[in-house]
N, C-alpha and C positions, 0 to 999 in steps of 0.2 A: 408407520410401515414405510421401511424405504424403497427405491424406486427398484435394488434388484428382488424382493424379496414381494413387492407388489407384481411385479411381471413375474414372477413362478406362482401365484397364489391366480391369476390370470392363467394361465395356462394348465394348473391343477385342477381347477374347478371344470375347465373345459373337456378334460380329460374324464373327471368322475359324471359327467353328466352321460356324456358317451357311453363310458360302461353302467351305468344304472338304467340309463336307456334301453340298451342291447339286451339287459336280464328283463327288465318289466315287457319290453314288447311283444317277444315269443308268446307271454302268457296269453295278451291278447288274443294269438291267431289261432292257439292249437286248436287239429283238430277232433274233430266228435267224440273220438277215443280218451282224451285229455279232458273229457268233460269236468269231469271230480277235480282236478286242478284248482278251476275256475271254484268251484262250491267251496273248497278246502281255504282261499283266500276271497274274501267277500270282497265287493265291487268297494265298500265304502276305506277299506284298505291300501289298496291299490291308488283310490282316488286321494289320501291322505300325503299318501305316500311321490304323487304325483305334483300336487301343493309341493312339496318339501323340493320337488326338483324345480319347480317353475321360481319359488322364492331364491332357490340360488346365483339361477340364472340371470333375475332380475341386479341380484348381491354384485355379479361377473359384469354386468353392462358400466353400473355406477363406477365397479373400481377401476374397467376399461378409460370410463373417460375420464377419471381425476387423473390417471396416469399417464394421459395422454395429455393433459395439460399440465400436468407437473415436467417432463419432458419435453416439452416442445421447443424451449431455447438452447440446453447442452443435450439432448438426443433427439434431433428432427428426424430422423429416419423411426425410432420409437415412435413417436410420438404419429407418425406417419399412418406405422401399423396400427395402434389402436385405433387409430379414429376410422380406418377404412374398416376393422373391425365393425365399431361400433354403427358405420354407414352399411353396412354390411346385415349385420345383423337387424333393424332396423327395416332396410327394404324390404327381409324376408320376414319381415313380422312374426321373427323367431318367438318373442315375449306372449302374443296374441294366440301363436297358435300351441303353446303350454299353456293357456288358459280353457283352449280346446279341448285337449285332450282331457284339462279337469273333467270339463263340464260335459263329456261324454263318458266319463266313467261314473258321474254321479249317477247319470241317467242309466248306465247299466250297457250304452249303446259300443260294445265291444270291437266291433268290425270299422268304427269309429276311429275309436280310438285308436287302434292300431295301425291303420292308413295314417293318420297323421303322425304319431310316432315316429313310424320307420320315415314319415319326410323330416322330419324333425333331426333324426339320429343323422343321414346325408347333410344336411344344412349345419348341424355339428361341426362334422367332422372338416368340412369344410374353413370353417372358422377355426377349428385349432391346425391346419396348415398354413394358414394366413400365418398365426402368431408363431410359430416355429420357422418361418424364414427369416427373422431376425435371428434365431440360435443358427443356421446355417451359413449365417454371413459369417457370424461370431468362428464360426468352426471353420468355414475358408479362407480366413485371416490365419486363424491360428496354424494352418495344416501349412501356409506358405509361408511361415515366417520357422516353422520346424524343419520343412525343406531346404528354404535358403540357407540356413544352417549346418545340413548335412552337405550341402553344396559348396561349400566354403571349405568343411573340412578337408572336402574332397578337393579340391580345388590344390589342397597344401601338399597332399601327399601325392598328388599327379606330378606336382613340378619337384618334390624331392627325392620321388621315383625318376624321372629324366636326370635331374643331376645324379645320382647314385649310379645310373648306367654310364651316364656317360663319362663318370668317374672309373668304374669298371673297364671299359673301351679304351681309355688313354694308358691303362697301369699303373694305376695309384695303388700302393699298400694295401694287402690283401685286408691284413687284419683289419684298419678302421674303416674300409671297404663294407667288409664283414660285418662289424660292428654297429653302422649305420644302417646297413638293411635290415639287421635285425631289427632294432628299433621302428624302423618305420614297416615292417611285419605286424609287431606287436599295435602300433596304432591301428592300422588296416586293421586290425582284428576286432579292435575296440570300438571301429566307428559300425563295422558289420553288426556288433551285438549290440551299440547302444541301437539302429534303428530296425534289431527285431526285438527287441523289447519293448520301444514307445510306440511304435506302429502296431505291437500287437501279432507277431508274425510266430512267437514261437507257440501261443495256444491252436492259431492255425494249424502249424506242419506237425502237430501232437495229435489234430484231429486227421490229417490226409493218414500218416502214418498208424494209427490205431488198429487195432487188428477187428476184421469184420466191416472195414469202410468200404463203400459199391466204388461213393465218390470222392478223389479226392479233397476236391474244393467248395465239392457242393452241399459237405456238412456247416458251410456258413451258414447255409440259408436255416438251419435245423432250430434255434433260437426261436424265429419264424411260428416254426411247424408247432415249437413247444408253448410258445405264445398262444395257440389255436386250443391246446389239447386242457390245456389247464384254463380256458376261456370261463367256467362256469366259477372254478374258484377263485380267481381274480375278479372276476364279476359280484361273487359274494363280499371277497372284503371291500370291494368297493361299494356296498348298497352300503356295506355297517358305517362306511366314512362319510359315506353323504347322510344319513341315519344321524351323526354324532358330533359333527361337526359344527360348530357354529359357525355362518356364513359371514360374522361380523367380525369372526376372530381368525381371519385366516391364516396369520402368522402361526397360529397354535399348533397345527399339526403340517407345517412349513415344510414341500419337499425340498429336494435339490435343485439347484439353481438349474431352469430347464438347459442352457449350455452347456452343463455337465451331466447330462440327464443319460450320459450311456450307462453307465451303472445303475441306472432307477428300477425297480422294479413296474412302475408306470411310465418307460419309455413307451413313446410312439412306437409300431411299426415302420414305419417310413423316416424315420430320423437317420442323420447321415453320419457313419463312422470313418474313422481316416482314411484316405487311399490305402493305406499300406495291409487294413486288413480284409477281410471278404464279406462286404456288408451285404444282408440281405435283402437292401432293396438301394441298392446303390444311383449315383446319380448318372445320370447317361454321361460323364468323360470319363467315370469311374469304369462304365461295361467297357467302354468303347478300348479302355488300357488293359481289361483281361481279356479282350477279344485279340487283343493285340500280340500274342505268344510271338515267342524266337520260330527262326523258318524251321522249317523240318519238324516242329514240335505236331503231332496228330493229334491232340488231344481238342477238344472242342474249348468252347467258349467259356463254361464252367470251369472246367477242371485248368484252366490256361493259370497261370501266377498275378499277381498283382505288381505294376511298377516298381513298389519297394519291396517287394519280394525278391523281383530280380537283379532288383541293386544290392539288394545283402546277399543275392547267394554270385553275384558276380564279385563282393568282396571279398567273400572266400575263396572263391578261384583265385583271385590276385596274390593274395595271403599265402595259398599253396605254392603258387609261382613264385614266392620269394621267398618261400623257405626250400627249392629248389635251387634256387639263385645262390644261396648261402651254401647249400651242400655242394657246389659244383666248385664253388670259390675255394672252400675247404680242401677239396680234392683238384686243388689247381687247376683247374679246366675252363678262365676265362671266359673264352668264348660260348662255350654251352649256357654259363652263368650270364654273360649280356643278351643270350635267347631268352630266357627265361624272364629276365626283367624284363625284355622289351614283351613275352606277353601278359608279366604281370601290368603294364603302361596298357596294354591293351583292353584289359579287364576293368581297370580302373578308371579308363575314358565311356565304355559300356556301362559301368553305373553310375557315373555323369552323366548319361546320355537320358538311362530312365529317369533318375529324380526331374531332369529338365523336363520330361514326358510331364510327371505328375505336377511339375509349375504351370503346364500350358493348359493341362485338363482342367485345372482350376481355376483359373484364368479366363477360357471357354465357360464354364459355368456361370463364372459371377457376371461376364459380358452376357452372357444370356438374359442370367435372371434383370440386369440392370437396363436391359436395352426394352425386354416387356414390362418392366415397371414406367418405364419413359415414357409409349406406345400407348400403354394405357390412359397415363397424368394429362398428354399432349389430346389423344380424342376427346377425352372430356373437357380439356379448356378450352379445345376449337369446337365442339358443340354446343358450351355456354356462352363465348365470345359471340359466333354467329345469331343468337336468342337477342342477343345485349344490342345488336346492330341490326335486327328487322323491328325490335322496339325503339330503337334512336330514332328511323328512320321515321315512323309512325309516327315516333313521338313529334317529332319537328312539322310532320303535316298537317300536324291539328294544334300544331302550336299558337297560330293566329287565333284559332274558334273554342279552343275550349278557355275553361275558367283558368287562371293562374296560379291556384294551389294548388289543383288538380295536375297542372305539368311541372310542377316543383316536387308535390309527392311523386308521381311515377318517374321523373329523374331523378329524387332521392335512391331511390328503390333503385334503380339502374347501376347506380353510385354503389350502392350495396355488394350488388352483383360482381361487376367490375372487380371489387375489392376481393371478392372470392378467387375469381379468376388470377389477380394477382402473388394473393397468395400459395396457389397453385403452383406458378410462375419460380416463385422464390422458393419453393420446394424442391420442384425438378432442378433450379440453376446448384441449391446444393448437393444434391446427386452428383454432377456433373463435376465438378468443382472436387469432391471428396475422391473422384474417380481422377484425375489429373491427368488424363491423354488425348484431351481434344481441347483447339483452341478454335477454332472456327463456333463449334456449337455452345458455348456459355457465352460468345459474344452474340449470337443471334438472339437468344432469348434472354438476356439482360437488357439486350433494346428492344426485343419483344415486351418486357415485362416493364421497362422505364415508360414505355407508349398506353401501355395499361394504366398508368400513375397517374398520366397526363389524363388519360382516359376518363378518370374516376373521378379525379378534381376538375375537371369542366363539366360532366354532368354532375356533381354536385351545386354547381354554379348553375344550374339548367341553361347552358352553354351546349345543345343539341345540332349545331348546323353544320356545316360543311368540314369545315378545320376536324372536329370532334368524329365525325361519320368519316372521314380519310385516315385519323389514325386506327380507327377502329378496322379498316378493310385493309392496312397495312398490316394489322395484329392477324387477321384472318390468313392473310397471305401466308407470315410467317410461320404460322403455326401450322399450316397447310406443306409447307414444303419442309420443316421440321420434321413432320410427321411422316412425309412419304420417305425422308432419308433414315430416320429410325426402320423405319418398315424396311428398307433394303437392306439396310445392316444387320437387323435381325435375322434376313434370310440368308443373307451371306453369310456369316455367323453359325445359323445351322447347317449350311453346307460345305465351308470348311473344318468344321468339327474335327478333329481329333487328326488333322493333317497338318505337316511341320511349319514350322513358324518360318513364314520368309521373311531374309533380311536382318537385319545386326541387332542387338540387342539383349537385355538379357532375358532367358526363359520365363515365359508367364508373365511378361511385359507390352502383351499384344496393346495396341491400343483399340478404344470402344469403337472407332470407325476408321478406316482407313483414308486414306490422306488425300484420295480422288473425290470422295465423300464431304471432306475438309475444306476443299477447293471451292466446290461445286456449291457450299454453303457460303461462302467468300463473296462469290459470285453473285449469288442470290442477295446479300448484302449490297454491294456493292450496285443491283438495278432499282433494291428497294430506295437506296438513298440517291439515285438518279429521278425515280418518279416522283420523290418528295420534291426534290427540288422543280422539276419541271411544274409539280402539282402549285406549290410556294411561286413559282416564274409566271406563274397564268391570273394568281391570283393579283400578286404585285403590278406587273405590267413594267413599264419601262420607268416608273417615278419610284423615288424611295419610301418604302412605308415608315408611317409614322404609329401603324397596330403595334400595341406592345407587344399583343399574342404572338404573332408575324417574326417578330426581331426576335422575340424568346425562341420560337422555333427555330429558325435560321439559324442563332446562334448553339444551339443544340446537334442542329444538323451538320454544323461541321466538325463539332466534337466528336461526333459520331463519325465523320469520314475520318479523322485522325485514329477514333481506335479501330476501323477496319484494316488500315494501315499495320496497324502495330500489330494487329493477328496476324497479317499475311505477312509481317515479316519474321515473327515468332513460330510460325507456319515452317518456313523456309529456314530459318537458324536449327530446325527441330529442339526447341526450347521445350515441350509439353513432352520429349523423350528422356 
């Protein structure tokens, strides 16, 4: 099975377990009235049938984690999510408690079962959001690199709409005057229809326009509604697949690659469709751009257009203004003709204007979701870091009194930990790094993560004393003030939200933190390698050391001052823009 065809068979299985879940559960609660139900289907059925979904699930954990180590060295973010999956699933003793609810249905004990169930269905569904933020990422790449596209085209007929006016204004030759508007009419027209068609805009204005509609935009959400109504019979084909399926042969009945899962008939609810059409459960930069209408528009939040709504219907305004532009050239009238271009230029810088909207919304989203993945990685390695350093600390004070295998295993163990912690470290710096707009933060925790190194090869050495316990309060620090700067950029973040991008660059090029942020982390470098050294000044004294440890450090340390250097001057060059 290969790796994309194992992550849909992950996510399918996730998905059928949910809806098989949701149809067995009701049985358990109905009530008094639905007694005959329960008689009609015997407990030892149910229980059977119960087996057939815990065995899946078990099937779902294994191939979580082969694929998460089949992945791990060309897709660490993959590899990312299954395992937090798999850590996931696990804490909640998801496997243990489908064992439960067997063994409450054999016994007949209903009210049981059913309580666990429905915690079981929540704890689901929660794990296949986990695995669908890799198809979100997939789909916010894809969505900016279709914009950047219509953005360019655009970009071509803005500037040979201005020369065509200003060819007009001087008195050039009507005819190839004439002739060249035309043409670049007919492209405008073409780039209007190629993005209602890829974005999906003309099944939209077929449903606003429909006769009988209350609302007009708010028949997106209807998909939704029809998801709900047809709930029992989705529900049925989904018992017969989990019923039929063999859990070994998951390729066999192979959906659609979940990234391409808007056609599926087993999409999520909550899966995210392009900006450009009216997803019914959109991501917040997505409301926030149909919250967004032209002034004077009354229409609420709903019914408002979508960014690329209003870029295609501002390239038909452009399109009508220049076949205006053409009539009035025709009928000699110059000057009426360079009005009309100049408001076809006007139309045509207005849907520049949205598609850059939908670069920045998106942009906003992936800075979001990247900044709480960081936030998250960063508490838990400064939770495990501090564990690793009140055990150093222990460890070195019974160092004299206890036996000496005894502090060689518990520093082994230490060593272990560490190594966790590290690779932690080198997770987050690839995030960073994949993300390319900060230079201060991959330098902070590369030498966050290199002191981890150091960390883990001298307690492996049962090397527990002072040298070892200072880089370890140095990693604390770091990941300490890493963390409080995530945490502000994530607030700030949320409260610039969907407000214009300051400052030069191109749209939806925000960077992950802004550049006072940048700074401030510089700085914080810059006292760390100040206390190493005074920590190394106190230690040496005024004679030369002859510790190897000593000279390896020192010469470390000013390696390290040379590339604080090189960020702050990369900093300053805006090289990471």
């Amino acid at each position: 099975m290969n790796s994309k065809h194992a992550m849909a068979a992950v996510a399918r299985t996730c998905i059928v377990l949910i809806a098989v879940s949701s149809s067995i559960a009701p049985t358990y609660g109905q009530p008094v009235e639905s007694a005959n139900t329960l008689q009609q289907q015997p407990s030892e059925d149910l229980s059977t049938k119960q087996q057939r979904l815990a065995d899946r699930y078990d099937q779902l954990e294994i191939l979580a984690s082969r694929l998460a180590e089949l992945s791990r060295a060309t897709q660490p973010r993959r590899a990312r999510l299954l395992r937090e999956l798999v850590a996931k699933s696990r804490e909640s003793d998801i496997a243990g408690r489908f064992d439960l609810v067997v063994q409450a249905l054999g016994s007949e004990r209903m009210g049981r079962a059913a309580t666990v169930q429905s915690e079981l269905q929540v704890d689901l569904q929660k794990l296949l959001d986990l695995l669908l933020q890799e198809d979100r990422d997939k789909q916010i790449e894809s969505e900016r690199k279709r914009i950047r596209k219509y953005l360019a085209e655009l970009k071509k007929l803005i500037q040979l709409q201005r020369g065509i006016k200003a060819r007009t204004d001087g008195g050039e030759e009507t005819e190839e005057v004439t002739a060249d508007q035309d043409k670049l009419s007919t492209a405008t027209g073409e780039l209007g229809e190629e993005i209602e068609q890829t974005e999906g805009l003309k099944s939209d204005k077929a449903n606003r326009e429909s006769p009988g509609n209350e609302s007009s935009d708010s028949d997106a959400d209807e998909p939704s509604a029809k998801q709900g109504d047809g709930k029992s019979t989705q529900e049925d084909g989904e018992r017969n697949a989990i019923e039929n399926v063999d859990p070994s042969n998951a390729d066999a009945a192979e959906p659609a690659d979940p990234s391409n899962s808007g056609n599926s008939s087993e999409q999520p609810q909550n899966s995210q469709p392009s900006p450009g059409g009216q997803p019914s459960d959109a991501s917040p930069a997505e409301g926030q751009a149909q919250s967004g209408s032209d002034p004077g528009n009354g229409s609420d939040s709903e019914q408002s257009p979508s960014p690329a709504q209003r870029a295609q219907q501002r390239l038909q305004k452009a399109q009508q203004r220049m076949q205006q532009a053409i009539d009035q050239l025709e009928q000699a009238k110059r000057d009426n003709a360079v009005e009309q271009q100049e408001q076809a230029l006007r139309e045509l810088e207005q849907a520049k204007a949205e598609l850059e909207r939908i670069l920045r919304q998106l942009r906003e989203e992936e800075m979001e979701r990247m900044l709480v993945m960081l936030e998250a990685r960063f508490r838990k390695m400064l939770d495990a870091q501090v564990i690793v350093y009140e055990q150093t600390k222990l460890l070195h004070e019974s160092e004299a009194s206890a036996p000496r295998h005894e502090v060689e295993i518990a520093s082994s163990r230490l060593a272990r930990q560490e190594a966790e912690i590290t690779r932690e470290a080198d997770r987050a710096l690839v995030l960073l790094r994949e993300d390319g707009t900060t230079v201060a933060f991959p330098e902070a925790i590369e030498q966050a993560r290199d002191d981890m190194r150091s960390v883990e090869k001298r307690l492996a050495q049962v090397k527990v004393a002072d040298i070892t316990q200072g880089l370890e309060e140095d990693i604390i620090t770091a990941l300490e003030e890493t963390l409080a700067a995530l945490q502000q950029a994530l607030k700030e973040a949320r409260a610039q939200k969907g407000q214009p991008q300051q400052g030069a660059g191109e749209p939806g090029d925000q960077a992950l933190v802004d550049q006072l942020a940048e700074l401030r982390m510089i700085r914080a470098l810059q006292d760390r390698i100040n206390r190493r050294t005074k920590r190394y000044g106190d230690i040496i004294g005024d004679q030369v050391t002859a510790d190897p440890d000593l000279r390896d450090a020192l010469e470390e340390l000013a390696i390290r001052q040379e590339r604080v250097f090189q960020a702050t001057r990369d900093l300053d060059s805006g090289r990471n823009k």
